[in-house]
VEXTOR-966819 format. One record per residue (C-alpha): residue number from 1; x, y, z. Coordinates in Angstrom, 1 decimal, padded with zeros to 4 digits. Each point is the difference from the previous one (the first is absolute). Layout:
residues N
+-----+--------+--------+--------+
!  nr !     c1 !     c2 !     c3 !
+-----+--------+--------+--------+
! NUM !      X !      Y !      Z !
...
+-----+--------+--------+--------+
END
This chain:
residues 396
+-----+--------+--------+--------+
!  nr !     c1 !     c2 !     c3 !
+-----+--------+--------+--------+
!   1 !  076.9 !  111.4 !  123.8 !
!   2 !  003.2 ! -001.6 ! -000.7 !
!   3 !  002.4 ! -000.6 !  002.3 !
!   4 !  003.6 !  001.4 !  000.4 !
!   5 !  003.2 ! -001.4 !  000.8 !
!   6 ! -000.2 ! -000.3 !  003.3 !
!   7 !  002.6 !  001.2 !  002.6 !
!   8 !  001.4 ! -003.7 !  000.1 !
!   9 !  001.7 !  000.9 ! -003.8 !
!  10 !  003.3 !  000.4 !  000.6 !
!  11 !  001.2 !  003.9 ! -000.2 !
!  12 !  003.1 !  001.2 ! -001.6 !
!  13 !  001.6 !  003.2 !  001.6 !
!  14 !  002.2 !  002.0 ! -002.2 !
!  15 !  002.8 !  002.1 !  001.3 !
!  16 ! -000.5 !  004.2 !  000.5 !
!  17 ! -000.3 !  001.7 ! -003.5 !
!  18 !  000.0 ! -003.4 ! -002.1 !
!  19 ! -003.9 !  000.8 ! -000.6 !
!  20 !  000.3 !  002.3 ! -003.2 !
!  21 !  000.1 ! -002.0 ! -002.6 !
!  22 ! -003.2 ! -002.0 !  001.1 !
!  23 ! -001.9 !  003.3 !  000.4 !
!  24 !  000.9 !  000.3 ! -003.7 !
!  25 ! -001.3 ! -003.3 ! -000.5 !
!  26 !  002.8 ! -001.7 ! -000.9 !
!  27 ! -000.7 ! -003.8 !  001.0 !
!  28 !  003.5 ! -001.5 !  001.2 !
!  29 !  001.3 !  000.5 !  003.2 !
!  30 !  003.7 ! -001.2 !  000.1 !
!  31 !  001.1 ! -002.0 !  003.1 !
!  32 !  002.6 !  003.0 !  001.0 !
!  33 ! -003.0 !  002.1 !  000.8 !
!  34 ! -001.4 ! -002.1 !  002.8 !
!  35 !  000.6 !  000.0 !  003.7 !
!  36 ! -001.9 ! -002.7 !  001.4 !
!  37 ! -002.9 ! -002.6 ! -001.1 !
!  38 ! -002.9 ! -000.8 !  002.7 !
!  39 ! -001.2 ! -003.5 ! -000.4 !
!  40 !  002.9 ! -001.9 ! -001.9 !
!  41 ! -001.2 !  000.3 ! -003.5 !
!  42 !  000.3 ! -003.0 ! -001.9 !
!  43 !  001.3 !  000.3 ! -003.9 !
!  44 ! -003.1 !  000.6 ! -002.4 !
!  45 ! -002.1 !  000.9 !  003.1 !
!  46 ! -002.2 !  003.0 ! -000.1 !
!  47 !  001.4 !  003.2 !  002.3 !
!  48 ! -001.4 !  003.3 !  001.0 !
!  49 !  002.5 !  002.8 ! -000.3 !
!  50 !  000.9 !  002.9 !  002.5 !
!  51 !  002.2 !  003.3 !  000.1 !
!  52 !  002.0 ! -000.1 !  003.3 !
!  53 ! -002.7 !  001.8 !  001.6 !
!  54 ! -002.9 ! -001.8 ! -000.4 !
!  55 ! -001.3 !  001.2 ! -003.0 !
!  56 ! -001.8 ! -003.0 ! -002.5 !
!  57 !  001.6 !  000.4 ! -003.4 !
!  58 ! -000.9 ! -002.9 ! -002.3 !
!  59 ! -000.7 ! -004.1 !  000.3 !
!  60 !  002.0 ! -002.2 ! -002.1 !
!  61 !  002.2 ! -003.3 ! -000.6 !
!  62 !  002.8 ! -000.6 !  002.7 !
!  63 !  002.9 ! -001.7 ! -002.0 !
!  64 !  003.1 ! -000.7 !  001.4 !
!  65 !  002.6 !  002.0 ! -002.7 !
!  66 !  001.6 !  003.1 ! -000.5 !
!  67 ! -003.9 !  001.6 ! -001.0 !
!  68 ! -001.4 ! -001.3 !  003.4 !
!  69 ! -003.8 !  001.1 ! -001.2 !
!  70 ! -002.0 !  000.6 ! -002.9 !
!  71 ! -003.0 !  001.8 !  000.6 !
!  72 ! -003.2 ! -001.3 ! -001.2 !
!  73 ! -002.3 !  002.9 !  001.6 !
!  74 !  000.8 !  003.6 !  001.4 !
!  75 ! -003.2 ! -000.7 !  001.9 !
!  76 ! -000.8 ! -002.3 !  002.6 !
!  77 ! -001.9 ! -002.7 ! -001.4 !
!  78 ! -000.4 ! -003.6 !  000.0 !
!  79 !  002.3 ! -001.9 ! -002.2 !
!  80 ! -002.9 ! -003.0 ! -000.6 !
!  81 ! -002.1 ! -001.1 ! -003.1 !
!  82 ! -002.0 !  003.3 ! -000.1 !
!  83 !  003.2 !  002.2 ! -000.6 !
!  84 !  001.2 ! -002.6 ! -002.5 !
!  85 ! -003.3 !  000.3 ! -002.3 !
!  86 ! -000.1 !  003.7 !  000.9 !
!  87 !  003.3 !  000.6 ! -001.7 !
!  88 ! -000.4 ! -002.4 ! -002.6 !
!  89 ! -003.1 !  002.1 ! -000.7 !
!  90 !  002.0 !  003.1 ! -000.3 !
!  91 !  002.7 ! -001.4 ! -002.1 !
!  92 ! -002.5 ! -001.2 ! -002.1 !
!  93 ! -002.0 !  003.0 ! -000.8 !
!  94 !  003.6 !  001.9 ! -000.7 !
!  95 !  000.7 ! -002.5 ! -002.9 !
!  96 ! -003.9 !  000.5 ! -000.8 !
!  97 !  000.7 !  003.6 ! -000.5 !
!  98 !  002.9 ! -001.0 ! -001.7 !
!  99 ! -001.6 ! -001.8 ! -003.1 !
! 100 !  001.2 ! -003.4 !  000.9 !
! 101 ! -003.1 ! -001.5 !  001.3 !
! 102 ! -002.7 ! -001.6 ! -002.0 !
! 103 !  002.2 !  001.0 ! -003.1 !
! 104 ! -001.1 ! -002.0 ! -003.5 !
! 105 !  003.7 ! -000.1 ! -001.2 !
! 106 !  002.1 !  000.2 !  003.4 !
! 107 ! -001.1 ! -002.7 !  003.1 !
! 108 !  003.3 ! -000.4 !  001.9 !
! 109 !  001.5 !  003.0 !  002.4 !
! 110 !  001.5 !  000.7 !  003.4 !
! 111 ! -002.6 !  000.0 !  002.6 !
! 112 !  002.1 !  000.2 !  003.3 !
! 113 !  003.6 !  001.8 ! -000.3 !
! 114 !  001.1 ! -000.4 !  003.5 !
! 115 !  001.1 !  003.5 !  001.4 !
! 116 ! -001.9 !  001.8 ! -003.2 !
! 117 ! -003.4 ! -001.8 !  001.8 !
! 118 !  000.7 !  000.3 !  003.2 !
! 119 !  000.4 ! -003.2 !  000.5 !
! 120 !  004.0 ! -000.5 !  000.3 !
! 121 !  001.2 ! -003.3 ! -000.8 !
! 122 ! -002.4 ! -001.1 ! -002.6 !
! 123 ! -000.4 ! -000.3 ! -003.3 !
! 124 ! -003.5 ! -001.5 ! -001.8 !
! 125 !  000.3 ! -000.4 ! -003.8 !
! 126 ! -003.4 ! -000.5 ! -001.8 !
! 127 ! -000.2 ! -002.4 ! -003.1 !
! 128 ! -003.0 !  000.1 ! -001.3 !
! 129 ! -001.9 ! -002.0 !  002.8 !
! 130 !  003.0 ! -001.4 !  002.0 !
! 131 !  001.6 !  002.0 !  002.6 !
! 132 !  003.8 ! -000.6 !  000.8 !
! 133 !  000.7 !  001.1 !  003.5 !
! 134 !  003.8 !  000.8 !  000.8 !
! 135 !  000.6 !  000.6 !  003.5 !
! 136 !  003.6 !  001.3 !  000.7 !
! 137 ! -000.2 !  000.3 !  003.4 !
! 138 ! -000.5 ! -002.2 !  003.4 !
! 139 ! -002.9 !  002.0 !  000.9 !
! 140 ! -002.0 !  000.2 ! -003.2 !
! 141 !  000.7 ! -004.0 ! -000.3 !
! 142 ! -001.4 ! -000.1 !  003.5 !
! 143 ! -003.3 !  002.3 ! -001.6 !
! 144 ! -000.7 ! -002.7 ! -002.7 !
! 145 ! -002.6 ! -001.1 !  001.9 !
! 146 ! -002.1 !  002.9 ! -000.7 !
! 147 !  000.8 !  000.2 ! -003.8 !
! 148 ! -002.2 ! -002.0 ! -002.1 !
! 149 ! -003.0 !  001.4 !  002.0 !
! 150 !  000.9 !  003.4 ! -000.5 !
! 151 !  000.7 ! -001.0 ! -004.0 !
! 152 ! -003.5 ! -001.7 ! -000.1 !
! 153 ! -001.1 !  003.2 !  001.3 !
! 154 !  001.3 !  002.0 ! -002.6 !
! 155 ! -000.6 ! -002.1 ! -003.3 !
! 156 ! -002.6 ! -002.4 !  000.9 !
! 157 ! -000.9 ! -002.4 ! -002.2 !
! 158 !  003.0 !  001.0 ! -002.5 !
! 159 !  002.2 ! -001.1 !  002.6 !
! 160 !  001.4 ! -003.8 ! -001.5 !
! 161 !  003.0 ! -000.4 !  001.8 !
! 162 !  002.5 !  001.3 !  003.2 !
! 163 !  003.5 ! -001.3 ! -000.6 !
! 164 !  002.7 !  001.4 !  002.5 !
! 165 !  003.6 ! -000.1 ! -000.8 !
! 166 !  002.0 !  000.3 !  003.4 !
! 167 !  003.6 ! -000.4 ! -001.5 !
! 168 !  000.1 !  003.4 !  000.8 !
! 169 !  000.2 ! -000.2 !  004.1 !
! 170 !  003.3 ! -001.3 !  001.1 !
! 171 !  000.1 ! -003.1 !  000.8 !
! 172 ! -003.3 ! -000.9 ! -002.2 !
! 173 ! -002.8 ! -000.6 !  003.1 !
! 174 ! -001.8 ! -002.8 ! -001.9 !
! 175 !  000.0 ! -001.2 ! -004.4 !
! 176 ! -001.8 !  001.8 ! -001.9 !
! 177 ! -003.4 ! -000.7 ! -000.5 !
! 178 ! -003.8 !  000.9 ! -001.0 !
! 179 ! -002.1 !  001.5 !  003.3 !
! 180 ! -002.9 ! -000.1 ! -002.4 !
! 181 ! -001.4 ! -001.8 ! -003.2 !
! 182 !  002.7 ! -001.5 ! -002.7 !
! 183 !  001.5 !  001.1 ! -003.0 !
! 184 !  003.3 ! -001.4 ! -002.3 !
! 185 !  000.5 !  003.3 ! -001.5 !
! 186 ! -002.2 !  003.4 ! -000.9 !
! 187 ! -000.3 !  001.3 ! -003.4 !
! 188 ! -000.3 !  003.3 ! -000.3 !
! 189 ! -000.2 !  003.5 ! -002.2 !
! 190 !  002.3 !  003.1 !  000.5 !
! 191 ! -001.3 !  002.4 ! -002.4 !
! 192 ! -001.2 ! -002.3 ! -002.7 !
! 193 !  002.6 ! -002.2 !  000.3 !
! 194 !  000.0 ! -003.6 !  001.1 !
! 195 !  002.2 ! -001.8 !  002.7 !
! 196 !  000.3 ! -003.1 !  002.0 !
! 197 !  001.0 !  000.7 !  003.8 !
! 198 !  001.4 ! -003.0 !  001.3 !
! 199 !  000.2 !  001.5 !  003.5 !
! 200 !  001.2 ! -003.8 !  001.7 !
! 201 !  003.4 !  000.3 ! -001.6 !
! 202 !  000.2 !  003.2 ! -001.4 !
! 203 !  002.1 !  003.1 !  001.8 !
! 204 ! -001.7 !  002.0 !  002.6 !
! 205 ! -003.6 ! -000.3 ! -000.3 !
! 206 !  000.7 ! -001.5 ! -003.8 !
! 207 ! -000.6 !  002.9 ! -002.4 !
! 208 !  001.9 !  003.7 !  000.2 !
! 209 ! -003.8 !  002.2 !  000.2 !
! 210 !  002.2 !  003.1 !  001.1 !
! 211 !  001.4 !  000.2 ! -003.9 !
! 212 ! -003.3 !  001.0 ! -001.4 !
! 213 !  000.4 !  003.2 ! -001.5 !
! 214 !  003.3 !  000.0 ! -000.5 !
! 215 ! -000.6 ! -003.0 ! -002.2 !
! 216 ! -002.2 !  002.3 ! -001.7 !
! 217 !  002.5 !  002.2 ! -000.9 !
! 218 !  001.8 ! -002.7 ! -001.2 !
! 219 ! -002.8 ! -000.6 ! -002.6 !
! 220 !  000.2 !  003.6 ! -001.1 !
! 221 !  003.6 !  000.0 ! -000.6 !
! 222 !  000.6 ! -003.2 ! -001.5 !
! 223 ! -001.9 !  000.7 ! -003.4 !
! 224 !  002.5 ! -001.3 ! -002.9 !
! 225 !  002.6 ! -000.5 !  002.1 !
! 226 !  002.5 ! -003.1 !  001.2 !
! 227 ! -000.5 ! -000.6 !  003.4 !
! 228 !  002.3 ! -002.0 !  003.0 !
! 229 ! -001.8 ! -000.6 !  002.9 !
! 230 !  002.4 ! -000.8 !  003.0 !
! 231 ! -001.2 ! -002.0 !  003.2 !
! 232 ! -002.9 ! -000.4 ! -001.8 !
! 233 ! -001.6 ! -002.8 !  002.3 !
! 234 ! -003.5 ! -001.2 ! -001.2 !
! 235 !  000.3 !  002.8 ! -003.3 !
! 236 ! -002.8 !  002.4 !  000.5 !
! 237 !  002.2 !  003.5 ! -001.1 !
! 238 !  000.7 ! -002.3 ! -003.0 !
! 239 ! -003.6 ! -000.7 ! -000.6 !
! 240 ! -000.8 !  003.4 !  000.3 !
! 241 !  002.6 !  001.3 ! -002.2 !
! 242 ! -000.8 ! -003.0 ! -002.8 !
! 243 ! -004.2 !  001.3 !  000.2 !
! 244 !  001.7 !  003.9 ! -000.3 !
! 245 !  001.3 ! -001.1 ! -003.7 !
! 246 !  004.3 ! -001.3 !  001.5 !
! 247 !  001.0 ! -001.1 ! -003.2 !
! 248 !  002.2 ! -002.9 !  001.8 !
! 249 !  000.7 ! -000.1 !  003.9 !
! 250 !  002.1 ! -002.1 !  001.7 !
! 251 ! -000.6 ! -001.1 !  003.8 !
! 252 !  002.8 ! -001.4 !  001.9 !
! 253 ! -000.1 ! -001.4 !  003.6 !
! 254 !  002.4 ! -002.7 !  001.8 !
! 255 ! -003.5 ! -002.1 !  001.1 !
! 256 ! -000.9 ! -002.4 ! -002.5 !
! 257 ! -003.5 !  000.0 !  001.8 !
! 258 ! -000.2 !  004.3 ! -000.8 !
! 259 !  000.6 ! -001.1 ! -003.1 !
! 260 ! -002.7 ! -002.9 ! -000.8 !
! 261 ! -002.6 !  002.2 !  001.7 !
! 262 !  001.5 !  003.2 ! -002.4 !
! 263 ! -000.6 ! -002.5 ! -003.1 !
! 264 ! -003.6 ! -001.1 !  001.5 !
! 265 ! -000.9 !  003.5 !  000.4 !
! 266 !  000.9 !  000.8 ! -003.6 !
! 267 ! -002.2 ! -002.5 ! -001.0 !
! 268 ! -002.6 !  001.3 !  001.7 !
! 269 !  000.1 !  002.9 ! -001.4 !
! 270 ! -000.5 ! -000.8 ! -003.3 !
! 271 !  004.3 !  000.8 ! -000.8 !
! 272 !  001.5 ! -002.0 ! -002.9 !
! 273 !  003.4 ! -001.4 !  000.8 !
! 274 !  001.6 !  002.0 ! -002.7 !
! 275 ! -000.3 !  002.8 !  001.9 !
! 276 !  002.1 ! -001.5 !  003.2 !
! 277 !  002.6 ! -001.4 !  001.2 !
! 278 !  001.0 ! -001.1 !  003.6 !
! 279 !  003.0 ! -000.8 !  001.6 !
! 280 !  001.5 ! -001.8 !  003.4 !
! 281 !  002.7 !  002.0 !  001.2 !
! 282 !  001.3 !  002.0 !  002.6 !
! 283 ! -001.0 !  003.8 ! -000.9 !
! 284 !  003.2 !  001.4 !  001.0 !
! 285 !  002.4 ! -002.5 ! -002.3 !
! 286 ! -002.4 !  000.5 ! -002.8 !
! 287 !  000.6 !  003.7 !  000.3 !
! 288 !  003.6 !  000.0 !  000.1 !
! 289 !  000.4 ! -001.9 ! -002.5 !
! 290 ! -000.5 !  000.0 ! -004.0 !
! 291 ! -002.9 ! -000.1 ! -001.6 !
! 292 ! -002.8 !  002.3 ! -001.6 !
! 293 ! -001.2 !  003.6 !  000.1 !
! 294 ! -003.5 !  001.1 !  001.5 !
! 295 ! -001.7 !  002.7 ! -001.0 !
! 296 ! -001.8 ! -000.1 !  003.7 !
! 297 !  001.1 ! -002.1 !  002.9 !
! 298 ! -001.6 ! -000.7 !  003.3 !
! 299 !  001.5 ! -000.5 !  003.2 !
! 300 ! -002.1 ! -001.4 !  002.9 !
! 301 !  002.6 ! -001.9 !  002.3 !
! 302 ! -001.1 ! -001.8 !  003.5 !
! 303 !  000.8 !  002.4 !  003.3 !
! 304 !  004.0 !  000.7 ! -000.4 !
! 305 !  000.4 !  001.0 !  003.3 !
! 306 ! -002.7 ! -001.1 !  002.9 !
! 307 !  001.5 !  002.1 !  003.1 !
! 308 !  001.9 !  003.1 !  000.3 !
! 309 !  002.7 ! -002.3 !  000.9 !
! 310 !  000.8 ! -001.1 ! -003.9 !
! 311 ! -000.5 !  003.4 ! -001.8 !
! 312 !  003.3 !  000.2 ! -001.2 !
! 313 !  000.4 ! -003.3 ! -001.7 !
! 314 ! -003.6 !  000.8 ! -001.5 !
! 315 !  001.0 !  003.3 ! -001.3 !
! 316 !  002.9 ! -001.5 ! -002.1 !
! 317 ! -002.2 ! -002.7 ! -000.9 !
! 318 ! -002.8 !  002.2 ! -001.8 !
! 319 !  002.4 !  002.6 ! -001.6 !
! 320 !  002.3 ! -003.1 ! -001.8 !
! 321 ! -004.1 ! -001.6 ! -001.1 !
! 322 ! -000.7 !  003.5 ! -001.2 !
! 323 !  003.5 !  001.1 ! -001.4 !
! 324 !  000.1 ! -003.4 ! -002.1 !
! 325 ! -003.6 !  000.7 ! -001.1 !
! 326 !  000.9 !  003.6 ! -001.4 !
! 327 !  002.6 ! -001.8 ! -001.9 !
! 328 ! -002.8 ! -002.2 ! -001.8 !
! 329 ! -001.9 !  002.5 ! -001.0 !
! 330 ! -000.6 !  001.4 ! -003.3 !
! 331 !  000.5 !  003.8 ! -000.6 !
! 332 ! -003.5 !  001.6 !  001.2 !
! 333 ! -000.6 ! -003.6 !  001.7 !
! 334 ! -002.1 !  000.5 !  003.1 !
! 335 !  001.0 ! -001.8 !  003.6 !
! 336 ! -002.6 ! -000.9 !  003.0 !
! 337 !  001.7 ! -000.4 !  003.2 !
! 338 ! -001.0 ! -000.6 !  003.3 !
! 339 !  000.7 ! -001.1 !  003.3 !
! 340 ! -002.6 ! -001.6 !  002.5 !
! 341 !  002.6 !  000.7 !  003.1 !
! 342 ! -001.3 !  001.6 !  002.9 !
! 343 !  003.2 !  001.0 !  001.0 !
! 344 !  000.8 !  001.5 ! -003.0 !
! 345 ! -001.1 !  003.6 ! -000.2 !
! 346 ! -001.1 !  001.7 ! -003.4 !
! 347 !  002.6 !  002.4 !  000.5 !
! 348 !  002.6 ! -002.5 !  000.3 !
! 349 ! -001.0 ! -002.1 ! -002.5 !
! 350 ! -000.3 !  002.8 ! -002.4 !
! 351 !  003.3 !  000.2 !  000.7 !
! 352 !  001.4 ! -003.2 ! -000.6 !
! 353 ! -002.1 !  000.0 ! -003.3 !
! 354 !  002.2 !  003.8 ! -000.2 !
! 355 !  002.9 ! -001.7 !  000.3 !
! 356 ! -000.8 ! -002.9 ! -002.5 !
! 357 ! -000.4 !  002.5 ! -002.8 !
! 358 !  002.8 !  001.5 !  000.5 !
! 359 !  002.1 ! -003.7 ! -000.1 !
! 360 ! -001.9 ! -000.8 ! -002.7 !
! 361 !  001.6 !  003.4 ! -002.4 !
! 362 ! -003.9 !  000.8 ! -000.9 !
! 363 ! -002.1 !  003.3 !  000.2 !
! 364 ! -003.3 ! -001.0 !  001.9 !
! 365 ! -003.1 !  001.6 !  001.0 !
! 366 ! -002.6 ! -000.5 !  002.2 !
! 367 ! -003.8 ! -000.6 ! -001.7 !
! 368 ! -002.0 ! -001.3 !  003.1 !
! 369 !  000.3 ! -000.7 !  003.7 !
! 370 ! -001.8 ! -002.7 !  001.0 !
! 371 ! -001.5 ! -001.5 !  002.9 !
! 372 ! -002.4 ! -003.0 !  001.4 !
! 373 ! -003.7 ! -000.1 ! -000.8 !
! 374 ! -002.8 !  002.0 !  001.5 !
! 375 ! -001.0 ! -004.0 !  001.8 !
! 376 !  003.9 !  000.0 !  001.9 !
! 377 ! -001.2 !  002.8 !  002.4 !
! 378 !  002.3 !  002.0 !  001.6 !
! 379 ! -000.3 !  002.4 !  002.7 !
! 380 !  001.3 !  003.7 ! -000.3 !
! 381 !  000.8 ! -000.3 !  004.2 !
! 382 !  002.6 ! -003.3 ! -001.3 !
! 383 !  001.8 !  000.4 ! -003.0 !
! 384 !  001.8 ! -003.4 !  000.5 !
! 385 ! -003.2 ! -001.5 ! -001.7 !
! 386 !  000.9 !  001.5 ! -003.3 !
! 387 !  002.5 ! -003.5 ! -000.4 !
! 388 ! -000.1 !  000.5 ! -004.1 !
! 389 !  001.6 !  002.9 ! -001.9 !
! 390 !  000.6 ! -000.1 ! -003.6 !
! 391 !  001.0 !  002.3 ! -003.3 !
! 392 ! -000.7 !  000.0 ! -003.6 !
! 393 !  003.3 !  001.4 ! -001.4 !
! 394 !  000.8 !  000.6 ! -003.8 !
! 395 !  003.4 !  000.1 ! -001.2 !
! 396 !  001.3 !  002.6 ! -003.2 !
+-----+--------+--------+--------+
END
């Protein structure tokens, strides 16, 4: 039988009526809610959590911010190696169900997605072998210990590699490093096509797996047509739009790394270099000013705003990207925006894209609405996890 957390856990005792949202299984509890702590928890340590009288209502991380806990369990368990493999297990068999395991033309997904898995505060990318671990908070850095065990558990012998990136915990707790096995980089297939994830210097965990259908749209739509892709980092929506039958496409992005890895990636894929061109430049000057018309233009930019603190600024800095990219395209020209913004609602960025159109003097209308992949899980109890929103919009 396994063994609980023991009464020695600390216990976190939430103020009358500040219980609701957890008995809607939301997992954050906000530091405003609580009234006391019983046995000093430390940041990243593992708490029990009570109502004010006495009731047990979920165990989780204790973290010294504004979201004081994320809950891990609604039950009482044991937060050790067992509940690690157990919910890798679980997340597992989701993507399993999902079509993205054991998959001929597709072996790189999103195994953990923190809140979306239970398991808030981590992310797990899987490349085909190598597993890049992202913990983004004290106490899933403090959980590392359990990690490649519970991988090994999961994949077994397919399991070449654990890599974990902790830039994410502030400050970083230790360099990155592998916690199991070796690997320069992980080449991989999305849907037939081919990529090199160079997950030691690349962003996040080194490749963007949450694009993946909508990058398939992007194949669809860019049949015969000239094609700007903006913050295009390593150039996978420009790969896909070249294979859908683009005939030129253009990928822009201010890293002259993005854009060697973009130019390998074409190579890979069997692209001729008459059919590309890259540039180094910064997205929003190469907007605004002159240059060519698109008959399709994508616009993935980095996180505009990061807290509810910077929305404003963010706002104005996606509706002048999308205003000045109505302006280069052709009539009936076709524009894929997005924002990967927590903070940023879909309303409100519908809105800003609103307002853009408007700025811009052109009649648009909305095609698609899109969304992350099936692999960035997100719970229906905590909408904050749906972080990407996008549209497909068509101008007359």
């Amino acid at each position: 039988m396994r063994i609980l957390q023991s009464y020695m856990v600390p216990k976190v005792i939430l103020k009358p009526k500040r219980e609701d949202s957890l008995k809607r299984y939301h997992p954050w509890i906000f530091s405003g809610a609580i009234i006391r702590t019983e046995g000093r928890p430390c940041h990243g340590e593992v708490v029990d959590v009570f109502s004010s009288d006495g009731e047990f209502l979920g165990t989780g991380h204790y973290q010294e911010s504004s979201i004081a806990v994320k809950i891990l369990s609604f039950e009482k368990v044991a937060v050790d190696g067992l509940f690690f493999k157990t919910t890798l297990q679980k997340a597992y068999a989701i993507r399993k169900s999902a079509g993205l395991t054991q998959n001929p033309i597709t072996n790189a997904y999103r195994l953990v997605n923190s809140e979306g898995d239970h398991l808030p505060g981590l992310i797990i990318d899987w490349y085909n072998g190598v597993a890049v671990v992202q913990p983004q908070s004290a106490g899933m850095f403090n959980s590392l210990i359990y990690i490649p065990e519970a991988l090994q558990s999961v994949y077994g012998s397919e399991l070449k590699a654990v890599y974990v990136k902790s830039s994410q915990v502030t400050p970083p707790p230790t360099p990155d490093r592998f916690l199991y096995g070796n690997a320069a980089q992980a080449e991989i297939l999305e849907t037939g096509h081919r990529f090199r994830v160079d997950f030691i210097r690349g962003q996040k965990t080194g490749f963007f797996l949450d694009q993946r259908t909508n990058r398939m749209f992007a194949q669809f739509y860019a049949k015969d047509r000239k094609v700007l892709n903006a913050f295009c980092y390593s150039g996978a929506f420009s790969v896909y739009a070249l294979n859908g039958g683009a005939k030129m496409v253009h990928s822009v992005d201010s890293s002259s790394l993005a854009i060697e890895w973009a130019r390998e990636h074409f190579e890979m894929n069997g692209i001729t270099k008459d059919m590309h061109k890259e540039c180094i430049a910064d997205v929003k000057k190469f907007l605004s000013g002159p240059g060519e018309y698109y008959d399709l233009i994508i616009l993935d930019p980095p996180a505009f705003a990061k807290s509810h603190n910077v929305t404003h600024n963010a706002l104005q800095a996606y509706k002048h990207i999308n205003r000045e990219a109505f302006k280069k395209l052709n009539p009936g020209g076709i524009l894929f925006t997005f924002t990967c913004s927590q903070a940023i609602s879909r309303e409100v960025f519908r809105s800003a894209v609103q307002s853009a159109a408007m700025e811009s003097g052109k009649s648009i209308k909305v095609l698609h609405h899109l969304s992350q992949g099936p692999d960035h899980t997100c719970s229906i109890f905590h909408p904050e996890g749906e972080y990407l929103k996008g549209l497909i919009l068509v101008t007359e």
